[in-house]
TORKOL-4160 file (C-alpha; in steps of 0.2 Angstrom, whole numbers, padded with zeros to 4 digits, m for minus):
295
<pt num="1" X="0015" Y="m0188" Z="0380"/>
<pt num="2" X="0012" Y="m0190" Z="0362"/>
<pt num="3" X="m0003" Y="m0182" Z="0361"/>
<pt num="4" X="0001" Y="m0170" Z="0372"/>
<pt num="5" X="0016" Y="m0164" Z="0359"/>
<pt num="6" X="0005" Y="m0164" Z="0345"/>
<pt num="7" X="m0008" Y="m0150" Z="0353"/>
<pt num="8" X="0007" Y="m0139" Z="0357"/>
<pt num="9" X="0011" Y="m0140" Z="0338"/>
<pt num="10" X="m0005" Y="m0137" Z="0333"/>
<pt num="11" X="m0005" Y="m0118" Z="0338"/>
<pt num="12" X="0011" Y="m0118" Z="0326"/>
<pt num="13" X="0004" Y="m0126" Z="0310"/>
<pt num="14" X="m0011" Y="m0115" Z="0311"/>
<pt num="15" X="0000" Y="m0098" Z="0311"/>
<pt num="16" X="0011" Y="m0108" Z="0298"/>
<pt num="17" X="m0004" Y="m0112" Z="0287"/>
<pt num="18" X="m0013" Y="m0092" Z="0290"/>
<pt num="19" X="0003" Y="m0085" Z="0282"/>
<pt num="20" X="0007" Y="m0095" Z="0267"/>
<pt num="21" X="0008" Y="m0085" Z="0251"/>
<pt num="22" X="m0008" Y="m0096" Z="0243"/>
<pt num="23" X="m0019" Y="m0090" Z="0257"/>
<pt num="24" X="m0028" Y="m0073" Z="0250"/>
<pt num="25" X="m0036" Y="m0067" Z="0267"/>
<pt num="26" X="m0018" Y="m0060" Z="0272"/>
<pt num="27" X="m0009" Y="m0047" Z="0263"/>
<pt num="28" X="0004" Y="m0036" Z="0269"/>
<pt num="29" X="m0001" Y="m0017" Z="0272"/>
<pt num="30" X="0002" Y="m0005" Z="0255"/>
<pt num="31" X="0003" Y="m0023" Z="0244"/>
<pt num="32" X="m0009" Y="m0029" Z="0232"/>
<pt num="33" X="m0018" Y="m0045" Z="0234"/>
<pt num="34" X="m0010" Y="m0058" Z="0224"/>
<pt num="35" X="m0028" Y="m0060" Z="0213"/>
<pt num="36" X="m0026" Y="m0040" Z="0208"/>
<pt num="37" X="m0009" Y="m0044" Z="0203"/>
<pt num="38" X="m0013" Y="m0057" Z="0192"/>
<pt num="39" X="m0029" Y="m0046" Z="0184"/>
<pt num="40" X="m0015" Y="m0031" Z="0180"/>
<pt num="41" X="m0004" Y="m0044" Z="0171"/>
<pt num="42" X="m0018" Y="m0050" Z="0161"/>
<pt num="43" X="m0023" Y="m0034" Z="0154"/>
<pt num="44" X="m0023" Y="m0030" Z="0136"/>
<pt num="45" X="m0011" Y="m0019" Z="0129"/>
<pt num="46" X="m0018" Y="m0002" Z="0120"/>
<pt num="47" X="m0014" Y="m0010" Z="0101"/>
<pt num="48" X="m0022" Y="m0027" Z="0105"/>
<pt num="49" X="m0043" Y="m0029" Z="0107"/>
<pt num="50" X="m0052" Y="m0033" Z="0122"/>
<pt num="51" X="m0058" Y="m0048" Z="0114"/>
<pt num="52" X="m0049" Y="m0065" Z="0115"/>
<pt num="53" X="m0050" Y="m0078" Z="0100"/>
<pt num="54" X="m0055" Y="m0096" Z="0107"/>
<pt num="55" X="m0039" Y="m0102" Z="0112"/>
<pt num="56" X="m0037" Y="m0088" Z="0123"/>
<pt num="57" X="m0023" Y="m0077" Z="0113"/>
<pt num="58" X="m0026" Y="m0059" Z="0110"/>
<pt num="59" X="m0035" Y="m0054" Z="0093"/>
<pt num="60" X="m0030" Y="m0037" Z="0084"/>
<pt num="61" X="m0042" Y="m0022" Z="0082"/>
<pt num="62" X="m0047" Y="m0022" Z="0064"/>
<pt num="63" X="m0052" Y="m0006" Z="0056"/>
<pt num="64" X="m0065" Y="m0004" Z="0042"/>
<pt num="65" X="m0068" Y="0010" Z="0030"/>
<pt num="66" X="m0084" Y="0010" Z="0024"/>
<pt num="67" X="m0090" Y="0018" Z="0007"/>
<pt num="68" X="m0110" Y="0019" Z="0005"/>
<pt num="69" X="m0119" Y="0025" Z="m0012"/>
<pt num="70" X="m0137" Y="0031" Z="m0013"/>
<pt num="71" X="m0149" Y="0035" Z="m0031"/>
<pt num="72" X="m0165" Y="0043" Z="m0030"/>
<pt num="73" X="m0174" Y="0046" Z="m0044"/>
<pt num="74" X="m0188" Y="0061" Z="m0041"/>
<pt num="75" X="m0200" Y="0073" Z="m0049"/>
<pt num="76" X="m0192" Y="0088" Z="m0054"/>
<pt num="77" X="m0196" Y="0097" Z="m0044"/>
<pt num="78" X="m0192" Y="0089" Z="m0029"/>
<pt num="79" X="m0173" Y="0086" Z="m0033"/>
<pt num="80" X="m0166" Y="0104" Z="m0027"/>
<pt num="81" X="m0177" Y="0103" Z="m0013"/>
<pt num="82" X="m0170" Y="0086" Z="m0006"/>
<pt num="83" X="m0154" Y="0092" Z="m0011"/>
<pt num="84" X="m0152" Y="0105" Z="0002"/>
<pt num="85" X="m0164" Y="0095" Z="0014"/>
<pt num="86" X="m0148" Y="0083" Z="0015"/>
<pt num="87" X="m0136" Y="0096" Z="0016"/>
<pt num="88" X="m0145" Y="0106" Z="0028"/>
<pt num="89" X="m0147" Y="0090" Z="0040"/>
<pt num="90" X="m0128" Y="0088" Z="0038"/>
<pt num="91" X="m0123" Y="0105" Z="0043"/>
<pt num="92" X="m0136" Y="0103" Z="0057"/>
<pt num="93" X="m0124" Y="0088" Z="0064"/>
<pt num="94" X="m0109" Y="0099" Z="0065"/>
<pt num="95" X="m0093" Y="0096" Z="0055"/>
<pt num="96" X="m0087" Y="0083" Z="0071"/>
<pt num="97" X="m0101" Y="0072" Z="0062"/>
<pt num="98" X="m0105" Y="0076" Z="0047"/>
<pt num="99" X="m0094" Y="0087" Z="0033"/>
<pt num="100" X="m0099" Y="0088" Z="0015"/>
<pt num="101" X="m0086" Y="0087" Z="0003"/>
<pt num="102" X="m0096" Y="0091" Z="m0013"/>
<pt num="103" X="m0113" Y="0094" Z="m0020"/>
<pt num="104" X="m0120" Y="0101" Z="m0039"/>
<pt num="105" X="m0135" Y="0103" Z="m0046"/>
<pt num="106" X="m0138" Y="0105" Z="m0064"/>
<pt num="107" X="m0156" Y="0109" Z="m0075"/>
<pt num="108" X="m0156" Y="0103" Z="m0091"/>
<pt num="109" X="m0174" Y="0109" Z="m0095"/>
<pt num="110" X="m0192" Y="0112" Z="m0084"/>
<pt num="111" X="m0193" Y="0093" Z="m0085"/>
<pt num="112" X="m0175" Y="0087" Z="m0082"/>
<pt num="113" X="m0162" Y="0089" Z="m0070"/>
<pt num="114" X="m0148" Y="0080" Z="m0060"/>
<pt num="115" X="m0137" Y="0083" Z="m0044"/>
<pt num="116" X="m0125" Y="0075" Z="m0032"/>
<pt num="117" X="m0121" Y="0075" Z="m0014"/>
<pt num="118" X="m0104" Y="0067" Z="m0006"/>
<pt num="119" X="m0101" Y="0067" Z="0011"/>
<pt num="120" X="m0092" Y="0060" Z="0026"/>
<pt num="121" X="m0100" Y="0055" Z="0042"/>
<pt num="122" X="m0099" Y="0043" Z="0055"/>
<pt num="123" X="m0108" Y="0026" Z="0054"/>
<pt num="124" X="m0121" Y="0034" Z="0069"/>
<pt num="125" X="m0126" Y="0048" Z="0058"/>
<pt num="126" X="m0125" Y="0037" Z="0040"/>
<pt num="127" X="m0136" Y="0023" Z="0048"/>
<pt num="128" X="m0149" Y="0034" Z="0049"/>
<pt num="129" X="m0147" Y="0042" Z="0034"/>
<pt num="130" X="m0149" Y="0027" Z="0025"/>
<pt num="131" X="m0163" Y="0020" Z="0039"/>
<pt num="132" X="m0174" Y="0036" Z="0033"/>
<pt num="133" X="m0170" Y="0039" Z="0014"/>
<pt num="134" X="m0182" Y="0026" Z="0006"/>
<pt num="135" X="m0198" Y="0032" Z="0014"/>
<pt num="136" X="m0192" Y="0050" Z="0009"/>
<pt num="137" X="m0190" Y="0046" Z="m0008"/>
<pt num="138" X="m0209" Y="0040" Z="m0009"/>
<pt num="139" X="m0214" Y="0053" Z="0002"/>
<pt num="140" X="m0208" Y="0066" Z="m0012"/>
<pt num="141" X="m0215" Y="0052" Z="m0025"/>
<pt num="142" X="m0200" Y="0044" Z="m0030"/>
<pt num="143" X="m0190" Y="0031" Z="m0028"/>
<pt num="144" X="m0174" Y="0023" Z="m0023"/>
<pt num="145" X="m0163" Y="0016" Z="m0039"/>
<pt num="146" X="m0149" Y="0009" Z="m0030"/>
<pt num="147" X="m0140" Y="0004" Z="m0014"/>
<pt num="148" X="m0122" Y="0000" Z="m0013"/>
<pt num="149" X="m0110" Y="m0002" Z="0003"/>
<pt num="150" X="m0090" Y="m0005" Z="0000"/>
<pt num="151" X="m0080" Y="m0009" Z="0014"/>
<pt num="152" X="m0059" Y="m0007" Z="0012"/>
<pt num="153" X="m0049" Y="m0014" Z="0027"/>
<pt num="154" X="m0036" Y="m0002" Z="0034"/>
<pt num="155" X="m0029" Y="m0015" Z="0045"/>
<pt num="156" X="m0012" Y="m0018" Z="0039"/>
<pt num="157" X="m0010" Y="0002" Z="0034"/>
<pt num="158" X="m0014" Y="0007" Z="0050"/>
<pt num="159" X="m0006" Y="m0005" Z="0061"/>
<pt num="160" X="0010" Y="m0002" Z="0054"/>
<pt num="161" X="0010" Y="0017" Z="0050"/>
<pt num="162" X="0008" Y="0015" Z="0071"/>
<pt num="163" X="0023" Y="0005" Z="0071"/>
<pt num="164" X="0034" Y="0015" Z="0059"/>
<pt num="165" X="0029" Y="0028" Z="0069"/>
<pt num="166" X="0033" Y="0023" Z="0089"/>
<pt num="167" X="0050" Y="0019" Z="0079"/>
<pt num="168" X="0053" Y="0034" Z="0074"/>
<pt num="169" X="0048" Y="0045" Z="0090"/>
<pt num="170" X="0058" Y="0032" Z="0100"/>
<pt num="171" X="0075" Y="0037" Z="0089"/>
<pt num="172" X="0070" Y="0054" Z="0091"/>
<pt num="173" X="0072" Y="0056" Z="0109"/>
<pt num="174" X="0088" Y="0046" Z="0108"/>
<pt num="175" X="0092" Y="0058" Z="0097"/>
<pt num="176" X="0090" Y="0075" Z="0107"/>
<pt num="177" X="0098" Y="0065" Z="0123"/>
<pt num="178" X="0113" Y="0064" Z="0111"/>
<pt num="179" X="0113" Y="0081" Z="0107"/>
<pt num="180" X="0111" Y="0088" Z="0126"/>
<pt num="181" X="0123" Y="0073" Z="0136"/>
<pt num="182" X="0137" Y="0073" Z="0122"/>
<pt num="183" X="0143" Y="0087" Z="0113"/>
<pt num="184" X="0155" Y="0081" Z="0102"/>
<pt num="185" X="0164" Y="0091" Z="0087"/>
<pt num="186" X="0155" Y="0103" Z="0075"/>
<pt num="187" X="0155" Y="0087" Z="0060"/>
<pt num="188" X="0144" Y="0075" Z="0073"/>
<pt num="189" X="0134" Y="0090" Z="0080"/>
<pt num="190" X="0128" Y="0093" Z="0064"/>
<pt num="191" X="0127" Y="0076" Z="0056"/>
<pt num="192" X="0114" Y="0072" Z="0072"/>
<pt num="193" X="0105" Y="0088" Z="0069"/>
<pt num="194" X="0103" Y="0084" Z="0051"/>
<pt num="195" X="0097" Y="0067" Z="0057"/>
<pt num="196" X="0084" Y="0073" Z="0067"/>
<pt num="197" X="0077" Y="0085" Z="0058"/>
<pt num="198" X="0074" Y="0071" Z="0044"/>
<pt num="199" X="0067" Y="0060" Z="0059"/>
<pt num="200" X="0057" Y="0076" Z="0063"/>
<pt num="201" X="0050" Y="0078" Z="0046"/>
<pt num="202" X="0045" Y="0057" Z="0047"/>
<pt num="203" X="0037" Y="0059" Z="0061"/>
<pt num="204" X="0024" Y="0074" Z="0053"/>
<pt num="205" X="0022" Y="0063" Z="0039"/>
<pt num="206" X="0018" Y="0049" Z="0046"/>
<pt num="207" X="0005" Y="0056" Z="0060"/>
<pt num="208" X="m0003" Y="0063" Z="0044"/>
<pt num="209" X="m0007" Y="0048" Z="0034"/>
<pt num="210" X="m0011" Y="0041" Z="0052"/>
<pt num="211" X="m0024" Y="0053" Z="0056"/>
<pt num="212" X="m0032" Y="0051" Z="0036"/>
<pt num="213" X="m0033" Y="0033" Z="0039"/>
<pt num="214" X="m0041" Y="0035" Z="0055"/>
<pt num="215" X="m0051" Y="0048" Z="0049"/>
<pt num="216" X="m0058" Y="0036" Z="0035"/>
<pt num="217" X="m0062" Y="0023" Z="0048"/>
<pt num="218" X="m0069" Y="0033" Z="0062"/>
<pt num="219" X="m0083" Y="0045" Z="0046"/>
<pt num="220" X="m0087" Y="0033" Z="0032"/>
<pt num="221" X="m0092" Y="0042" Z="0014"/>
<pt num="222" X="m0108" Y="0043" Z="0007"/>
<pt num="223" X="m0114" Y="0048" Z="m0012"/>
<pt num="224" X="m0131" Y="0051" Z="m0015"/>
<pt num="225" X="m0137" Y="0053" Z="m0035"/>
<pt num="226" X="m0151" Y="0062" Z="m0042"/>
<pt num="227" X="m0161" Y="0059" Z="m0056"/>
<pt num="228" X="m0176" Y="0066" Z="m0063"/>
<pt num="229" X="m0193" Y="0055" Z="m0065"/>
<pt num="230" X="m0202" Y="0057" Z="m0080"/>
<pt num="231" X="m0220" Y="0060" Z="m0080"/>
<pt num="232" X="m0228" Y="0050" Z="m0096"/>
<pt num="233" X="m0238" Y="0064" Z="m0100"/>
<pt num="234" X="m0226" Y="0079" Z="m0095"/>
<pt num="235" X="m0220" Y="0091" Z="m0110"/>
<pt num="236" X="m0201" Y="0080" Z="m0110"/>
<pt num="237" X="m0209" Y="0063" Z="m0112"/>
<pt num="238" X="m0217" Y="0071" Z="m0129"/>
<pt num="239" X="m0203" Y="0079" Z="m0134"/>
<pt num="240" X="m0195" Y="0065" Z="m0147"/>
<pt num="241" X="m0212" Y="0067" Z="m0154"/>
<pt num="242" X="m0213" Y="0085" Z="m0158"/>
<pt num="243" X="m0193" Y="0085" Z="m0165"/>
<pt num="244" X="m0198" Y="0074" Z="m0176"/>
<pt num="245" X="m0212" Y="0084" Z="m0182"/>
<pt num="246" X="m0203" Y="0099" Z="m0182"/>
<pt num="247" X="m0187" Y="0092" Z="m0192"/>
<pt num="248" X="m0199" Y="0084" Z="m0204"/>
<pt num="249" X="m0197" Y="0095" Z="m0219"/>
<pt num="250" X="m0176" Y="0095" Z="m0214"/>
<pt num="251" X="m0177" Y="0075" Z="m0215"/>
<pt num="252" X="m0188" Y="0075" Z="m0232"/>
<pt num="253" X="m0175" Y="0087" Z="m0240"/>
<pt num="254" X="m0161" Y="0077" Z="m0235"/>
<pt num="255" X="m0165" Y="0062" Z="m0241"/>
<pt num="256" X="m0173" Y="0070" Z="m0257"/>
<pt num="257" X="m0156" Y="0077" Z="m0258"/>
<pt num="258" X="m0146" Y="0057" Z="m0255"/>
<pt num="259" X="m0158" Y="0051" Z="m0268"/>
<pt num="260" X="m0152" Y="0065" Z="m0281"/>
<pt num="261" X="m0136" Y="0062" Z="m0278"/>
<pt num="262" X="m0136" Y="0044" Z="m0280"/>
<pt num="263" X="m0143" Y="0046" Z="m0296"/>
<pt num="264" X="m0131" Y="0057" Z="m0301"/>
<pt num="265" X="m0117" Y="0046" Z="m0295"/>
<pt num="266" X="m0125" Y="0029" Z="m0305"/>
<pt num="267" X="m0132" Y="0039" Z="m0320"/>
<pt num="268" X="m0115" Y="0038" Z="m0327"/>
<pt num="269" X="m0114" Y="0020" Z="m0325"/>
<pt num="270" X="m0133" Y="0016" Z="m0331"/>
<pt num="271" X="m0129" Y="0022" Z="m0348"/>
<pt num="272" X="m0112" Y="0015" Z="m0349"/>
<pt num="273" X="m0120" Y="m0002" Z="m0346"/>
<pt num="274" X="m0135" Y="0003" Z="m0357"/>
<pt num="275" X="m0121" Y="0006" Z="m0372"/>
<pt num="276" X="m0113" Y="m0012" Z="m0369"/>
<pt num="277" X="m0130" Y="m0021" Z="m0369"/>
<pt num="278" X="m0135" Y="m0013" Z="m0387"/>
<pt num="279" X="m0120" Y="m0018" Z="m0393"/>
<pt num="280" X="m0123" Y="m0035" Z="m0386"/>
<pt num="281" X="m0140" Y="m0035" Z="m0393"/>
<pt num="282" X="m0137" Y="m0029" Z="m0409"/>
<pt num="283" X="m0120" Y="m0034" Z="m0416"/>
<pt num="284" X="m0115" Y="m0049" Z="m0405"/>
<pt num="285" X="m0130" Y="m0058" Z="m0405"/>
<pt num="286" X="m0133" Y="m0059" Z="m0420"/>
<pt num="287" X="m0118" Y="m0069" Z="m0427"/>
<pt num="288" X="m0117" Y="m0080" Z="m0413"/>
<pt num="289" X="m0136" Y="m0084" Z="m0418"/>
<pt num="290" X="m0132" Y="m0085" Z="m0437"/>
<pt num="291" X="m0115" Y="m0099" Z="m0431"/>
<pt num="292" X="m0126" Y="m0109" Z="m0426"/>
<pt num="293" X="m0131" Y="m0123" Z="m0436"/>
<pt num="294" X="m0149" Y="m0124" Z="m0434"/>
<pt num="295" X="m0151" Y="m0107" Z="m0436"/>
């Protein structure tokens, strides 16, 4: 009889067992399975990054500005040229990935000349900028005189500009339900409009610097320098040579000129001393010689 009772059980312990809430073949129609429940609560919220640190917690975005510098030191001739062959490949980019900010040019003489280009751009376009600007330089036989990269973290700024702002929307809506569910006299009316207007004003501010910072993470800044190379036997590296010959006769006069006027400035003194050695000579030393007892 026993084990007749414990096959009429079984039936029921298998049904039992088929519905427990750990078995994941059943789910109730319209519900989740209880393993896409638990990937929905493990997401990440927007402000924190994909990525997990080693004990499992959730590490913060970090956000990088970046500041690159570039010299290149060409021929002359091929500064203005390189010049607009930069700004012309940035414009080509569009002003979503490339903007300039400021560029000059300045031609001291036919064998000297200078100019500067600054721009923003994202770290794709910048990369290969940079990945391309050596072998131009020696294409246009020159050379690159320095490289510099600086990177500021905006972190902190930008995290907490965030904050300040979700803060301030948040008291912004409770505001405008406070004006439209409870009017109240003209005093309170007023006070809360005043208040929201200089939440309003907040609010702009703050999206403003928000978007700067964001601006500097997402297009770094680049400044490229131009200098001119000297050729050894171009008309500039001889031109020390021929000013000096051609202020020659200028320098001989003027130091003819510092020699006479020295010599007018001691020739008072030369005879003054020349007076008190005469007298020494011819009226002092003489006694003091005669004193003497060998004399």
């Amino acid at each position: 009889m026993l084990w007749k009772s414990a096959l009429a059980a079984l039936p029921l312990v298998l049904v039992t067992a088929c519905g427990a809430p750990g078995d994941r073949s059943y789910s109730s129609p319209g519900a989740p399975a209880p393993a896409e429940i638990t990937m929905k609560m493990a997401e990440p919220s927007y402000e924190a990054a994909r990525d997990t640190a080693g004990g499992g917690a959730p590490v913060a975005e970090q956000y990088i500005a970046y500041a690159h510098s570039v010299g290149m030191r060409l021929p002359v001739k091929a500064i203005e040229p390189t010049l607009q062959g930069h700004i012309a490949a940035c414009n080509a980019a569009g002003p979503s990935v490339c903007i300039v900010t400021n560029s000059w040019l300045n031609a001291y003489s036919e064998d000297s000349a200078s100019a500067s280009l600054n721009l923003r751009a994202t770290p794709a376009w910048i990369d290969t900028f940079l990945s391309g600007v050596e072998a131009e330089a020696i294409a246009a036989k020159g050379e690159i005189t320095n490289r510099q990269t600086t990177a500021e973290d905006l972190t902190v700024s930008i995290i907490d500009t965030g904050a300040r702002l979700k803060a301030q929307q948040t008291l912004q809506e409770r505001l405008q339900k406070l004006l439209a569910e409870r009017p109240g006299e003209l005093g309170e009316l007023l006070e809360t409009e005043r208040e929201l207007a200089r939440v309003n004003g907040e609010i702009d501010s703050l999206k403003s610097s928000l978007a700067a910072l964001r601006q500097r993470v997402d297009m770094s800044q680049l400044s490229v320098s131009y200098e001119t190379k000297i050729n050894p036997v171009s008309q500039g590296a001889l031109q020390p040579l021929g000013e000096a010959f051609g202020n020659f006769f200028y320098n001989l006069a003027s130091a003819i000129a510092a020699v006479v006027t020295a010599f007018a400035v001691g020739l008072p003194w030369l005879l003054l001393l020349g007076a008190l050695l005469w007298i020494w000579l011819r009226l002092i030393w003489p006694r003091i010689r005669r004193k003497k007892p060998g004399a």
